[in-house]
C-alpha positions in Angstrom: 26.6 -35.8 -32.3 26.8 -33.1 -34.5 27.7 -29.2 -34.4 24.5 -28.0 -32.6 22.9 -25.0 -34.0 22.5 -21.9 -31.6 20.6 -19.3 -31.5 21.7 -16.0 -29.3 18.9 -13.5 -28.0 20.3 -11.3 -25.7 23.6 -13.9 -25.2 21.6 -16.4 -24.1 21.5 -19.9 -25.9 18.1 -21.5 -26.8 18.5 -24.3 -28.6 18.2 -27.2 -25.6 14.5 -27.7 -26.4 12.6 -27.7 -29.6 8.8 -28.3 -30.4 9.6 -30.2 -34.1 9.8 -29.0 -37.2 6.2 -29.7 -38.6 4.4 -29.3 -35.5 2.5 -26.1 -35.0 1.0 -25.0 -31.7 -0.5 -21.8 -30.0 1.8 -19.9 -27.8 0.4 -18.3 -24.4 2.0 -15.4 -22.4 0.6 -14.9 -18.9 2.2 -12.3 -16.7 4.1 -14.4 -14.2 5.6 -17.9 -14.1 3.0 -18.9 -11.0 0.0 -17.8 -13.1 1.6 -19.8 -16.2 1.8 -23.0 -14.1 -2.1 -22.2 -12.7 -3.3 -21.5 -16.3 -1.5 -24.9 -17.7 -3.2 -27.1 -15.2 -6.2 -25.7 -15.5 -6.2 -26.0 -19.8 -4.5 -29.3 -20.0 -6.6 -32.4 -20.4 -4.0 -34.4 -19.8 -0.9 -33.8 -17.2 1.1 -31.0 -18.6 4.5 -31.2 -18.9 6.8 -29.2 -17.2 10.5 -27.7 -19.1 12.7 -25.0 -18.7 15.4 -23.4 -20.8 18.1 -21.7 -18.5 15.9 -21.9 -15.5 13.2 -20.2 -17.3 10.1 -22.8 -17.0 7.3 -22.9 -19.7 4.3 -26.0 -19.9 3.6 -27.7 -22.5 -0.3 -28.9 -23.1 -2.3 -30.4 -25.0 -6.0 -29.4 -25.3 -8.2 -31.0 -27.9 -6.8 -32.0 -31.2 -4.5 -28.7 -30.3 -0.9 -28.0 -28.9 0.1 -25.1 -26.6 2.9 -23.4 -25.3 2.8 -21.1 -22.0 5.3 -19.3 -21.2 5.4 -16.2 -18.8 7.3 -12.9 -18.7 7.8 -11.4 -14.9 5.9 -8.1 -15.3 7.1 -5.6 -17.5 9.7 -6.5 -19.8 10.3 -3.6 -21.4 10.5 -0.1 -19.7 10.9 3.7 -20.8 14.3 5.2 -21.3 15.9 7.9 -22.6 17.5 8.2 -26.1 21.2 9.2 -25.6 22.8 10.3 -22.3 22.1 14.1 -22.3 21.4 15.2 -18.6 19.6 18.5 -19.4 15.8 18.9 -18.9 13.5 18.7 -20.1 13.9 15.2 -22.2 11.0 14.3 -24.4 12.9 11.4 -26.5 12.4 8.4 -25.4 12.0 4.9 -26.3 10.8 1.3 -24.5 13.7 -0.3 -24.3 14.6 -4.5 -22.9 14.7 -4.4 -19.4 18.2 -5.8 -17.8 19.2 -8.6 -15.9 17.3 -12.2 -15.2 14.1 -10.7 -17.3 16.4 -11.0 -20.0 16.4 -15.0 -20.0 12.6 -14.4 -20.1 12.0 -12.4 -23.1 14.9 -15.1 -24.8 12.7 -17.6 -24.4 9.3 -15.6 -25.5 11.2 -15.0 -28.4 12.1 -18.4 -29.0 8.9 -20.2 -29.2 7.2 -17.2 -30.7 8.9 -17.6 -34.2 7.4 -21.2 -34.9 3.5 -20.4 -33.2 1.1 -20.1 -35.6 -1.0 -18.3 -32.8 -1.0 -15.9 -30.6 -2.8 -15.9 -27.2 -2.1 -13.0 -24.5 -3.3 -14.3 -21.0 -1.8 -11.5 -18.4 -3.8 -9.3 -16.0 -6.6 -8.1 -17.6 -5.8 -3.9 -16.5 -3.7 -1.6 -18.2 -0.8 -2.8 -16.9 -1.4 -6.5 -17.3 -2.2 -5.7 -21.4 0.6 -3.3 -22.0 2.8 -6.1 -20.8 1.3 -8.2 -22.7 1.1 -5.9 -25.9 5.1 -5.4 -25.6 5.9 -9.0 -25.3 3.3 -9.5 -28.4 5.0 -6.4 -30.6 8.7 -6.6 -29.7 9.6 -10.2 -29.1 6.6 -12.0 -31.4 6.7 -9.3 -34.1 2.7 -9.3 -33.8 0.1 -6.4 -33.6 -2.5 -8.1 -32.4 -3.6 -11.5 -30.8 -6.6 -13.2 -28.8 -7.3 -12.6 -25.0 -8.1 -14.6 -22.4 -10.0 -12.5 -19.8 -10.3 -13.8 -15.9 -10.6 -12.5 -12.5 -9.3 -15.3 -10.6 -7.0 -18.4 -11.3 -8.5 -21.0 -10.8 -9.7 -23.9 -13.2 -13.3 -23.2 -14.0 -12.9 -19.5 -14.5 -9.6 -20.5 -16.9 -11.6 -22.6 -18.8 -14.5 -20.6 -19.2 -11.8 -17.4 -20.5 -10.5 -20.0 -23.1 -13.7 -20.7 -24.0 -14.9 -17.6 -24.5 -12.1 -16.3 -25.4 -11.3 -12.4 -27.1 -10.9 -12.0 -30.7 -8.3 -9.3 -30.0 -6.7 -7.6 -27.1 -8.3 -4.5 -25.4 -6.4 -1.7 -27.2 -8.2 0.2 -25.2 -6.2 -0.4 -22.1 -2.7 -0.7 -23.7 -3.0 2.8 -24.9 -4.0 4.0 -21.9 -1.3 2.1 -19.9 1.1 3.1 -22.6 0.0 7.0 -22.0 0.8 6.4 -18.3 3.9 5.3 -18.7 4.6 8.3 -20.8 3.3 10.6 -19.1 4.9 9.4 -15.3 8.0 9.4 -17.3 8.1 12.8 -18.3 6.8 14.7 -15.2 9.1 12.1 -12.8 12.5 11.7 -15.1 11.8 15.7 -15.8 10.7 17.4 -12.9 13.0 15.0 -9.9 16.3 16.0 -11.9 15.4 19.8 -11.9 15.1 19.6 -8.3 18.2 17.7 -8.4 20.2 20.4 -10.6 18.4 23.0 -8.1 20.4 21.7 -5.1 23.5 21.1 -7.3 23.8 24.8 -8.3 23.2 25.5 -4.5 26.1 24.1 -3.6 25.2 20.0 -2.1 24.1 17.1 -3.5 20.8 14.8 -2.7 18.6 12.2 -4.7 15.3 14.2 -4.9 12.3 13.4 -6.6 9.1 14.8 -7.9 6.2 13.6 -10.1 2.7 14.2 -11.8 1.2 12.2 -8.5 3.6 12.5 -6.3 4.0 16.3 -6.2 -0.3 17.1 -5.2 -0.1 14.2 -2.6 3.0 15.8 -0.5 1.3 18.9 -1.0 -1.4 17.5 0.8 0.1 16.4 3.4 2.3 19.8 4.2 -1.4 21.5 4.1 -2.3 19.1 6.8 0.8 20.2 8.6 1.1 24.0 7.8 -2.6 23.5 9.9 -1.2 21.7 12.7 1.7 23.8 13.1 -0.9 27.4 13.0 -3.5 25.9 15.3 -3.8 27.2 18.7 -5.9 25.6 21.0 -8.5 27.1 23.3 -10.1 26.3 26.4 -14.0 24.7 25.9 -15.7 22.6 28.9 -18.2 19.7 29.0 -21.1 19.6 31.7 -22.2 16.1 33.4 -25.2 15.6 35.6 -25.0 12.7 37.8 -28.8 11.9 38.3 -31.2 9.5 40.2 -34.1 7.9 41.0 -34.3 3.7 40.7 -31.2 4.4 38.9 -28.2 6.0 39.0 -26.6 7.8 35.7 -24.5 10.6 34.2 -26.1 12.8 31.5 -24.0 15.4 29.6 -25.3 18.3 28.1 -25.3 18.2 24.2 -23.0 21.7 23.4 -19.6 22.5 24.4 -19.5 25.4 26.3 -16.7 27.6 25.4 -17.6 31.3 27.8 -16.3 30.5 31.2 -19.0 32.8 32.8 -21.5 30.4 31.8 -20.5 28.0 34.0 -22.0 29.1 37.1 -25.5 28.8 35.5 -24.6 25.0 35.3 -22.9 25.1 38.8 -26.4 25.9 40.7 -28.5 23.0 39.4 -26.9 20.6 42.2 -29.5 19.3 44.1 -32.1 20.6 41.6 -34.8 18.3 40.3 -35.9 17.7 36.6 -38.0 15.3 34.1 -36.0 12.1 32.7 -37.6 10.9 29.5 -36.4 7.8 27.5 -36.6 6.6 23.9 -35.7 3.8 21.8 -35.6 3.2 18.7 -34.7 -0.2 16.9 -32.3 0.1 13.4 -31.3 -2.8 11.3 -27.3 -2.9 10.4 -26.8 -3.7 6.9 -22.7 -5.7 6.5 -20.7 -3.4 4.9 -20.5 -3.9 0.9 -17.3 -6.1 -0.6 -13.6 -5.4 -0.6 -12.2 -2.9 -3.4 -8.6 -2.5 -3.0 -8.6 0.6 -0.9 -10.9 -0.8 1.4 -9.0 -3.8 2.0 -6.0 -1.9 2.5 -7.8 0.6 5.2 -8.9 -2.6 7.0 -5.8 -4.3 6.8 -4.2 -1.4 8.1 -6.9 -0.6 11.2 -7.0 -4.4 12.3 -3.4 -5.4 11.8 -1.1 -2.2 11.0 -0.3 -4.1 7.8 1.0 -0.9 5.3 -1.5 0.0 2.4 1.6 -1.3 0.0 2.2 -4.8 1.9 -1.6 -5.3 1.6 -1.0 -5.1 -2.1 1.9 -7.5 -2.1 -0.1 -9.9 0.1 -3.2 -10.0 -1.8 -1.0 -10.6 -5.1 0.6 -13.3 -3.9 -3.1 -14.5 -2.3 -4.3 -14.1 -6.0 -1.1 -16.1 -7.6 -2.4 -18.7 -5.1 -5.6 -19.3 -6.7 -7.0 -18.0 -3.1 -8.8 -14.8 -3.7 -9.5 -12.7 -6.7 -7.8 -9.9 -8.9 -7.2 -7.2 -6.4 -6.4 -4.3 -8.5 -9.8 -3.2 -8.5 -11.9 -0.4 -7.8 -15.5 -2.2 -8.0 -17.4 -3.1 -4.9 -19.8 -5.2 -7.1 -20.0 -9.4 -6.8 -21.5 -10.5 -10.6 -23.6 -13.7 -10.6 -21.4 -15.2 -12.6 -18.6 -15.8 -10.2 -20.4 -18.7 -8.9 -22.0 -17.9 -5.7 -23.0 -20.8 -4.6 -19.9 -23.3 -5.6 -18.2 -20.8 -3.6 -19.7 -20.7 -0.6 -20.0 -24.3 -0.7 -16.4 -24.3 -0.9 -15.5 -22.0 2.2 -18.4 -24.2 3.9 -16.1 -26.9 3.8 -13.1 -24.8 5.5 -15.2 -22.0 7.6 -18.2 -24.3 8.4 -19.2 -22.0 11.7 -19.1 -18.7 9.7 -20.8 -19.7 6.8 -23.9 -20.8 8.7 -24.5 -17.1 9.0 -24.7 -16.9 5.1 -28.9 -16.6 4.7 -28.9 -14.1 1.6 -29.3 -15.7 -2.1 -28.1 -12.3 -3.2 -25.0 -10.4 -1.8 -25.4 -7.0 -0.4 -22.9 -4.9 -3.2 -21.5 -1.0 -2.6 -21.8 1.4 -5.6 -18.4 1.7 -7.2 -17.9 -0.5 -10.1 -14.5 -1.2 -12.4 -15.2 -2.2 -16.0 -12.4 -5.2 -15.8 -13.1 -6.8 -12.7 -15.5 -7.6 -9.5 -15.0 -6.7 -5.9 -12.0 -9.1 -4.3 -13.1 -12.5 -3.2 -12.4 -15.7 -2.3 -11.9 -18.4 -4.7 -12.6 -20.8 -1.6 -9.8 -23.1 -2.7 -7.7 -25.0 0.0 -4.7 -22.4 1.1 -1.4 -23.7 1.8 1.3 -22.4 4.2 0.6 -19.1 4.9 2.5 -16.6 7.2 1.1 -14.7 9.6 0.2 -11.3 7.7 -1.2 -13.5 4.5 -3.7 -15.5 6.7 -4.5 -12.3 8.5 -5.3 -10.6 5.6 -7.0 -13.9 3.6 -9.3 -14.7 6.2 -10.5 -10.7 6.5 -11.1 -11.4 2.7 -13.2 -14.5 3.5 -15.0 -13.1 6.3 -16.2 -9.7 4.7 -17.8 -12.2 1.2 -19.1 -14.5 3.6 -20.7 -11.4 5.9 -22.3 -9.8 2.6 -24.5 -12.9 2.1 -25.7 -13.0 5.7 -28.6 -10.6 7.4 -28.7 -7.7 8.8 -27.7 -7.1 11.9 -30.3 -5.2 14.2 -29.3 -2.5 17.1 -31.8 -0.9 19.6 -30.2 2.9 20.1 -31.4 4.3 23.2 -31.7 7.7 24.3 -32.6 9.2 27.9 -33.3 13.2 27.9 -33.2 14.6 31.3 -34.7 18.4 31.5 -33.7 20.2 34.1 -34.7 23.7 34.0 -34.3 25.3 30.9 -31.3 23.0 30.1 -31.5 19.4 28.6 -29.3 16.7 29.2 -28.5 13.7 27.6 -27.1 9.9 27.4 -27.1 7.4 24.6 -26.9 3.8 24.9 -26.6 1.3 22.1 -27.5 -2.8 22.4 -26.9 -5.5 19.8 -30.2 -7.5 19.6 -29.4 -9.8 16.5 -25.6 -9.9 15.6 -25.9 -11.9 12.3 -23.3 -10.6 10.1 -21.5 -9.3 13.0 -20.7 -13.1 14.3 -18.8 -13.3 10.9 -16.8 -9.7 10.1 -14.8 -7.8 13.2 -16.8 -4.7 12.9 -16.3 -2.7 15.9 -19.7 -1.6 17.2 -19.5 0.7 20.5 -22.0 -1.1 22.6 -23.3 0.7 25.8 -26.1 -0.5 27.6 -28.0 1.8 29.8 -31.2 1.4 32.0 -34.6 3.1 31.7 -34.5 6.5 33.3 -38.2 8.0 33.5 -40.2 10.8 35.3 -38.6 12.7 38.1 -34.8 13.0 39.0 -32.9 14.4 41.5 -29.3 16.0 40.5 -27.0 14.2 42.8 -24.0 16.1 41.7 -22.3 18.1 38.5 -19.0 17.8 36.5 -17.1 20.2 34.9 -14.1 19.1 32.6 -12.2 21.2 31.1 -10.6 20.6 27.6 -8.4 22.1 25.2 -9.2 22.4 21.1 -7.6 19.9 19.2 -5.2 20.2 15.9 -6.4 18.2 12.6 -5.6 14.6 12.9 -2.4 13.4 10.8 -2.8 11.0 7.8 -2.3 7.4 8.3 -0.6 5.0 5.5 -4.2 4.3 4.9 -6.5 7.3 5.5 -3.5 8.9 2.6 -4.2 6.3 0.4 -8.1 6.9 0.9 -7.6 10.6 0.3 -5.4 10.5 -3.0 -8.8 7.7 -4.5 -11.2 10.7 -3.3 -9.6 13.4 -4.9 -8.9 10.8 -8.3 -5.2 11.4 -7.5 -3.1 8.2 -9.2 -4.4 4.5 -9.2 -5.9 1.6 -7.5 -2.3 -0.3 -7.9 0.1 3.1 -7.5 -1.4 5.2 -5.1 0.4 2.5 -2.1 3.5 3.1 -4.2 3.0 6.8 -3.8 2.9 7.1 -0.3 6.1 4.9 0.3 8.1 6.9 -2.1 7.4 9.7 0.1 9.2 8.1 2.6 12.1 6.6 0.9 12.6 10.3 -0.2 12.8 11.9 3.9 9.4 13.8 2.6 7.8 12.1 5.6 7.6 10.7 8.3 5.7 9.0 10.9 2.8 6.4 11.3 1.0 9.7 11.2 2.2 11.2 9.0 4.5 14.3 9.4 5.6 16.3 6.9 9.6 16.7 7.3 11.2 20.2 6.8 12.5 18.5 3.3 9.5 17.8 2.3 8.1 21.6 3.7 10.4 23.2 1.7 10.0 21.1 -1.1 6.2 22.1 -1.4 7.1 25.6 -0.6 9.9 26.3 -2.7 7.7 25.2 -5.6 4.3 26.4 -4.3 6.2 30.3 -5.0 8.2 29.2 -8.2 6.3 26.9 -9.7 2.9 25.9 -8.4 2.3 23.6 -11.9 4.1 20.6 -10.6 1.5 20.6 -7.2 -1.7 21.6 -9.3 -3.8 18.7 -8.2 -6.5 20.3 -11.0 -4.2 19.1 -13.8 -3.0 15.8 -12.1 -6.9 14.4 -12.0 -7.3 16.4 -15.6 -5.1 13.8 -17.1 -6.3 10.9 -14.8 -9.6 11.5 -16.6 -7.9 11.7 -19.8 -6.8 8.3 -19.8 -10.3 7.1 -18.6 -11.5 7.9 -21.7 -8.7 6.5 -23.8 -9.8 3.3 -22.1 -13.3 3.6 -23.3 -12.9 4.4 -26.5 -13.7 1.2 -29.2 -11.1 1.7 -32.4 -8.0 1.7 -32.4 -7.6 4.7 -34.6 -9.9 6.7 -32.3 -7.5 4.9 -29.4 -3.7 6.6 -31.1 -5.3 9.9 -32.1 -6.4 10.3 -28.4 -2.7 9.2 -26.5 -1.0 11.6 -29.0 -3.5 14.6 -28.1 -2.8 13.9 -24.3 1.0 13.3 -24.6 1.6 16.2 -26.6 -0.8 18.0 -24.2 1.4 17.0 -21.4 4.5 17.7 -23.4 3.4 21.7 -23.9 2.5 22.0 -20.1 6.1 20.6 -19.3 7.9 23.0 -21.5 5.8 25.7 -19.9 7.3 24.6 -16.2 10.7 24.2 -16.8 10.5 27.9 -18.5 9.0 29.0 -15.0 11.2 26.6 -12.6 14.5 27.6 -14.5 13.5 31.4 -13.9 14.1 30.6 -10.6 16.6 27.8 -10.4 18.4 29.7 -7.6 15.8 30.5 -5.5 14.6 27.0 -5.3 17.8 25.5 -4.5 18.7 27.5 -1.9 15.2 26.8 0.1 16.0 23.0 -0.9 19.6 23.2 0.5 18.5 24.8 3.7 16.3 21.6 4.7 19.0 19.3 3.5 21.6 21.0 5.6 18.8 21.2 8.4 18.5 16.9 8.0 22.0 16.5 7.8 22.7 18.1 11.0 19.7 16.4 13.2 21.2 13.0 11.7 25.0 13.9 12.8 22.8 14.7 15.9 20.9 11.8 16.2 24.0 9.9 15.2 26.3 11.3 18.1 26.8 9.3 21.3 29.4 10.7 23.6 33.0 12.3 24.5 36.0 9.7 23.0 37.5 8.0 25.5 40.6 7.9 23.8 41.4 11.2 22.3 38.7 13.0 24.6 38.6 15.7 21.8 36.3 14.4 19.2 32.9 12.5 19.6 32.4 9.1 18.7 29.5 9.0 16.2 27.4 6.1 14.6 28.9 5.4 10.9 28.2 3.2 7.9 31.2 1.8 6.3 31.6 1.4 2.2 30.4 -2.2 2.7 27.3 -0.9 4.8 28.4 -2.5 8.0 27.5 -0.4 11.1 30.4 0.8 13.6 31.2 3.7 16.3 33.9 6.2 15.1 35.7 9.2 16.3 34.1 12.1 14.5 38.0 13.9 15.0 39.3 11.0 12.2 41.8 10.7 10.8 43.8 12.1 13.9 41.9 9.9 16.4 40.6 6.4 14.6 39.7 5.1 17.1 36.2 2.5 16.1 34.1 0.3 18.3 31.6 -2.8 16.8 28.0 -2.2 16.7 24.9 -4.4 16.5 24.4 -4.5 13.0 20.1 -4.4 12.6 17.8 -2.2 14.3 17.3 1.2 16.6 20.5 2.4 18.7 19.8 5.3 21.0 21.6 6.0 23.9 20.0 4.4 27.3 21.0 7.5 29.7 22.6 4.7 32.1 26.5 4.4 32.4 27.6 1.0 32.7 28.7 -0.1 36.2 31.5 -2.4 35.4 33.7 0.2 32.8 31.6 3.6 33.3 30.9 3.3 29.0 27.8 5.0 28.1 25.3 2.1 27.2 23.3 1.9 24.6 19.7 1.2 23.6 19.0 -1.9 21.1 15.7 -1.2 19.7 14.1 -4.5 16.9 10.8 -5.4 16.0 9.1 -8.1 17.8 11.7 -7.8 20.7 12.7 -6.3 24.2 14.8 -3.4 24.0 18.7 -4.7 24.9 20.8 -2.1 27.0 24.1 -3.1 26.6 28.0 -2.0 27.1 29.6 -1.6 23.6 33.1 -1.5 25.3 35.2 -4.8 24.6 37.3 -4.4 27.1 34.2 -4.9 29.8 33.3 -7.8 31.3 30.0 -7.8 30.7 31.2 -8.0 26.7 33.5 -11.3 27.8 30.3 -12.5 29.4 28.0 -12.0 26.5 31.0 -13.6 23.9 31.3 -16.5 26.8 27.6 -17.4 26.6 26.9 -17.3 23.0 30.4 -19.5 22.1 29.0 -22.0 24.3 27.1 -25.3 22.3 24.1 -25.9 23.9 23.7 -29.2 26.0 22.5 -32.4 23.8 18.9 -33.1 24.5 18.6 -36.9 26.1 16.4 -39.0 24.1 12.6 -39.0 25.6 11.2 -42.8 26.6 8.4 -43.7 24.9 5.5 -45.0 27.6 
């Protein structure tokens, strides 16, 4: 053999597979390698073949008289960064830059085959994100400008082939600028405003990762409103009235207002025993099924049926769509086109869901009103699913049940209502009955059903309640009802909003599954709200959320790069303007941002702290991390006492309250998902510890071989 030839792209050698020299073909980037693989089968006419070049696979296909190439980058490849290392603020030069790591061996091989295609074909997500991924790999690795698109919604072989068929001329410039514009902006308020915050607290005297950003500043506000509400409401006294009345039957009526003057009780008081006129209505309403899944909605749904977070509905229904199982579920559109193929995919889901798709009468689907110019509402592709955990089928076959429920018929209710008059005062009680369910055999719609009797002409009072109640604060945000707030208010994305929320709580903002706003994230909000109320303007946030609407529907690309440039240096003048007002009062910030940290700190040492040392009976023994992360009990009075006891290494550790009776240790309170608590003696000198290490050194017992009968 001879020397071999190699060519270095990032370090990484190339070389081990070549196409030919004369042969030409047309290279295809999708967005991940499982869409790659879905987009090859679906393409090739025959089998396509399957290689990899240091682990990174690409297909080869052959597709008419024509050869293809897909290969696949694993979302961005490329990311924003600054130029240089200078740590003041604010920063305004930057640059997309390679991303690091395995993507690496990815953009080597994009590179690779790109310098011998003789065309160009960019087959990612069709949304901003999905082209501006593409548009990198096409400008930076192929050296292009411009190429042909496929667009699709799902992946699987008749909508493929009907993309390539009708296939872009070029890709939507449209959405790459207004990706790329994102990016820049979320950049400069995040990078910019999280390390003045940081520098805030530095100057204060204490360290602590802190971030901020053109989202993510309005949507904590938000929720310390919410809570600045909570914490100011005072409750007060109200009372409900009941009437238990009869005649053939039997009922309790309430009376429609709250009463909130406790001297108009006795009024209500005297009509014991009193007579009065019972009247009863009815009144029969169809119930239309609710319109088809946009992403928030599935996430709300998710989230009310199975506690599955707004951001693991995302990840689910990703995967789902990777699948070929459902739909692209970025999407904001509650409309299902015609040409999605109705029918081929009912008859489909008939094959896997026969019992709910008997339900499905409608030739048309009922739709909602909001639409999204790249793609329909989420569906199913009704393709076979394989293995899927337990969250994935939850949250596929809610999917398949709310498209199947919006081709059946309405659902129809009789609402009943029984007036009773006693007096001057009316009374009243309302029943609700399901006469056709319909749609409702198919979706889990949760329908209060109450069924009450007739109650006509004249009834005595048999008796009278009187409860009294107490005001309630504002209900807390959920994971979800968050998420539905931030699309109402046209704060952030379809696909970031999720990210948004968990952020929040990776940062100690909040906390919760309703959602509490922590005294970080209080004086967060407030130390800006006085110093510089810019960063939280919610105003300006959906200012430049429309902004990049309309760089998204604009046709040329000239029109396109004019408008990013007005917005970016637009968002570049309103930065410089905030870090004039923030660093006029650096000091004042910091200190409210270091009295919460020192605040947190001390409720974890707190919540950390678990008795008295036994051994130096001076210090405490306190629940520590070591530099490897592994969990342990210390003496707080190290290094003069170091004296350390093992810990359980994953989930909740309180202390039980309970001593243990062997060694009189404190026990503790093991606290895991899916499990019992676990009270148990962390001393290893006690025999319950010998018992435990006894029991689980034992082999279990080999199983004797079952007879066959």
């Amino acid at each position: 053999m001879g020397k071999r030839k190699i060519n270095f792209y990032f370090g990484l050698a190339t070389d081990k597979y070549k196409i030919g020299s004369k042969m030409t073909y047309t290279l295809i980037i999708a967005e991940k390698p499982a869409a790659a693989m879905r987009i090859a089968y679906a393409l090739a006419e025959i089998a396509p073949v399957k290689r990899n070049i240091a682990g990174v696979p690409f297909w080869e296909i052959n597709r008419g008289k024509k050869k293809f190439i897909i290969v696949s980058a694993v979302g961005h490849l490329f990311g924003l960064a600054q130029k240089g290392t200078s740590k003041e603020w604010p920063v305004f030069d930057i640059e997309w830059q390679a991303s690091k790591g395995f993507v690496r061996k990815y953009m080597n091989v994009i590179t690779h085959f790109a310098k011998e295609a003789d065309n160009f074909i960019i087959a990612c997500d069709y949304d901003i994100e999905g082209e501006l991924i593409g548009f990198n790999a096409l400008r930076f690795l192929c050296k292009k400008e411009d190429a042909k698109r496929m667009k699709f919604s799902t992946l699987t072989k008749p909508d493929l082939i009907k993309s390539y068929e009708d296939i872009m001329a070029h890709i939507d410039f449209g959405q790459v600028y207004a990706g790329e514009t994102r990016h820049f902006l979320d950049w400069y308020y995040g990078i910019n405003l999280s390390r003045a915050l940081m520098q805030a607290i530095k100057k204060a005297g204490s360290f602590r990762i802190l971030s901020i950003g053109r989202v993510q500043g309005p949507a904590l506000a938000l929720i310390v409103e919410k809570e600045k509400k909570i914490q100011a409401f005072k409750p007060e006294p109200y009372w409900q009235i009941f009437l238990l009345v009869k005649n053939k039957h039997e009922i309790e009526v309430k009376y429609p207002k709250d009463i909130i003057k406790e001297k108009e009780l006795k009024i209500f008081e005297k009509l014991k025993g009193k007579t009065g006129e019972a009247r009863t209505t009815k009144e029969e309403k169809s119930l239309r099924p609710f319109p088809p899944f946009d992403l928030t909605s599935l996430q709300i749904e998710s989230y009310k049926f199975f506690g599955i977070t707004p951001a693991q509905t995302l990840s689910i229904a990703q995967k789902l769509y990777l699948q070929g199982l459902i739909s692209y579920p970025r999407t904001s559109s509650q409309k299902l086109p015609f040409t999605i193929g109705y029918k081929r995919i009912l008859n489909k889901l008939n094959r896997l869901f026969p019992k709910l798709t008997a339900y499905a009468k409608r030739a048309m689907p009922i739709e909602g009103r909001k639409t999204d110019p790249a793609h329909p509402s989420i569906f199913p592709t009704g393709e076979k699913s394989k293995k899927l955990n337990q969250a994935e089928k939850q949250v596929y076959d809610l999917i398949v049940k709310r498209f199947i429920a919006c081709f059946s018929e309405d659902a129809f209710i009789e609402e009943k209502k029984i007036s009773v008059k006693v007096g001057k005062h009316e009374f009243i009680v309302q029943g609700k009955k399901i006469l056709k369910k319909e749609w409702l055999n198919v979706y889990p719609a949760k329908i209060d059903v109450k069924e009450i009797p007739d109650l006509d002409g004249k009834v005595k009072v048999k008796d009278v309640r009187i409860d009294e109640k107490e005001t309630q604060p504002p209900r807390r945000y959920s994971a979800s009802s968050l998420v539905y707030e931030l699309e109402k208010r046209g704060l952030g994305t379809k696909g970031t909003r999720a990210m948004i929320v968990d952020t929040l709580y990776k940062r100690g903002y909040i906390t919760g599954r309703q959602i509490q706003a922590t005294k970080l994230g209080m004086n967060v909000v407030s130390a800006l709200e006085k110093n510089s109320p810019l960063i939280l303007d919610e105003k300006l946030t959906r200012k430049f959320e429309e902004e990049m609407e309309k760089i998204r529907g604009e046709k040329t690309k000239e029109k396109i790069v004019k408008k990013e440039k007005k917005v970016i240096d637009e968002a570049k003048d309103l930065l410089i303007k905030i870090s004039k007002q923030f660093k006029e009062h650096e000091k004042e910030i910091g200190k409210e941002l270091l009295a919460a940290h020192k605040e947190i700190v001390e409720e974890q040492r707190k919540a950390n702290t678990l008795f008295l040392c036994p051994v130096c009976k001076k210090g405490h023994l306190v629940m520590l991390r070591s530099r490897r992360g592994k969990r342990f009990a210390g003496c707080d009075a190290y290094p003069k006492c170091k004296n350390t006891y093992a810990l359980p290494q994953y989930g909740l550790i309180k202390l039980a309250g309970k001593k243990c009776k062997e060694c009189d240790f404190q026990l503790l309170l093991l606290i895991r998902k899916s499990k019992p608590p676990w009270e148990f003696c962390f001393n290893p000198e006690c025999k319950t510890r010998k018992v435990i290490k006894k029991v689980r050194r034992q082999k279990p017992k080999a199983r004797k071989p079952r007879k066959l009968s």
